[in-house]
N, C-alpha and C positions, 0 to 999 in steps of 0.2 A: 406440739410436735406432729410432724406430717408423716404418715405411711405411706409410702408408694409402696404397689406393686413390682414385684420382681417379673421384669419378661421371662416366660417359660422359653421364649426362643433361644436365650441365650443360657440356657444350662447346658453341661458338659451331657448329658443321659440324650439329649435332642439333637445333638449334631449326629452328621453322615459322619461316618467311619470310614477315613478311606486308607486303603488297603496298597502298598506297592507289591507288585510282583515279587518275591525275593529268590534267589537262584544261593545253594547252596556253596556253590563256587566265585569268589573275589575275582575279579576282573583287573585289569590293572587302572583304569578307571578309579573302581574302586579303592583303589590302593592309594592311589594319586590324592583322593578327599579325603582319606584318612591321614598322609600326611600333611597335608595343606591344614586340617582343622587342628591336629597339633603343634603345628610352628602359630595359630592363630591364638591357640587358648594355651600357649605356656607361660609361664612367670616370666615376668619382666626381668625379674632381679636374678633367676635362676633359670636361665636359658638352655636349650637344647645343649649338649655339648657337641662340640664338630665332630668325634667320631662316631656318635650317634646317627648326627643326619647324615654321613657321608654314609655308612651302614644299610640305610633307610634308602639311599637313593640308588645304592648299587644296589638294592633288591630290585626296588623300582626298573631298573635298567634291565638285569634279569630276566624279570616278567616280560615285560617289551619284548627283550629278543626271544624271549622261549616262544612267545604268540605270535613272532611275524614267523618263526623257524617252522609252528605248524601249520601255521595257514600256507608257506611255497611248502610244506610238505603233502598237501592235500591236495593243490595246484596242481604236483608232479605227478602223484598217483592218479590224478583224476588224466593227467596225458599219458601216463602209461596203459591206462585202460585202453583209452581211445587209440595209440598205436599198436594194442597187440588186435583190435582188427585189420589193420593192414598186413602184419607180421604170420594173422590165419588166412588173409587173403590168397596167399599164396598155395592153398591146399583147394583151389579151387580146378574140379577137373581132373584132381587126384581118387584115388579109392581108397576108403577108408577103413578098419578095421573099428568097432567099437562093438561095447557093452552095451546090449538093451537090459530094460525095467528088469527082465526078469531073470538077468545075469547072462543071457544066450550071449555067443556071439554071432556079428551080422557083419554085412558086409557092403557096400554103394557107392556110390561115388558123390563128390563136391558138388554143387550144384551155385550155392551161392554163402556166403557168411555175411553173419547179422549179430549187430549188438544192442542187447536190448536194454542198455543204463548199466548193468553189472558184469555181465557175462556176456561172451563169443557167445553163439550159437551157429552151427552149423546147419544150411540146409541140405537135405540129401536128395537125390534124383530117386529114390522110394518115398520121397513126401512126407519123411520125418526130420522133424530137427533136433539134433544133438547135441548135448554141450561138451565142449570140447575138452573136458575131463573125462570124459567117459572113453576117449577114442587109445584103443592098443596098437595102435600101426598105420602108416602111413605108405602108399605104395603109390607106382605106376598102373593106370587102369590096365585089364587084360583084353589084350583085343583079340574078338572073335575074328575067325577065317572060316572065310563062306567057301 
């Protein structure tokens, strides 16, 4: 009787471990391999029943539209940021009332608006910029007579 050696390479303790990423939220993806691997591994003789899988696929459907609903939902918001610079444009040249840091209020005029990815910012002709939450009143500038 012969003894071989057992290759140490091929024991279960010497392989790479590899790891997927796992996200605690199902995807519809997700969802999709999970029914596909149950219509693949069910009994022959004792098949899914139709109102099962019609159950299963209008979830399936569901999911879909809820993900496309949030993604143009994101889409819009992400254009309504972008138009409400155009919509402060229109305060430019105006004088504004707002709230500084320290609660005072101040007083300047438009200069120019600016958005920085989330927020209007206002720039002022005193060289500071304010967001435009902070502003209490919108006016007509006052003009000096010399």
């Amino acid at each position: 009787m012969s003894t071989s050696a057992i290759d140490s390479n091929l024991l279960l303790s010497n392989q790479t471990a590899y790891k997927k990423e796992t996200s605690s939220v199902l995807g519809k993806d997700d969802f999709l391999k999970i029914l596909i691997t149950q219509l693949q591994n069910q009994d022959p003789l004792n098949p899914m029943e139709d109102r099962e899988f019609i159950s299963q696929m209008a979830t399936f459907s569901s999911l879909e539209q809820m993900t496309n609903m949030n993604q143009t939902l994101t889409e819009f918001t992400s254009l309504l940021k972008q138009n409400s610079l155009i919509q402060y444009s229109e305060l430019i040249g105006k004088q504004v009332h707002y709230t500084d840091d320290q609660g005072n209020e101040q007083t300047s005029i438009v200069q120019s608006v600016r958005f920085n990815g989330s927020e209007v910012l206002l720039e002022l002709q005193n060289g500071l910029e304010v967001d435009r939450s902070k502003l209490t009143k919108v006016s007509l500038p006052v003009e000096t007579n010399l």
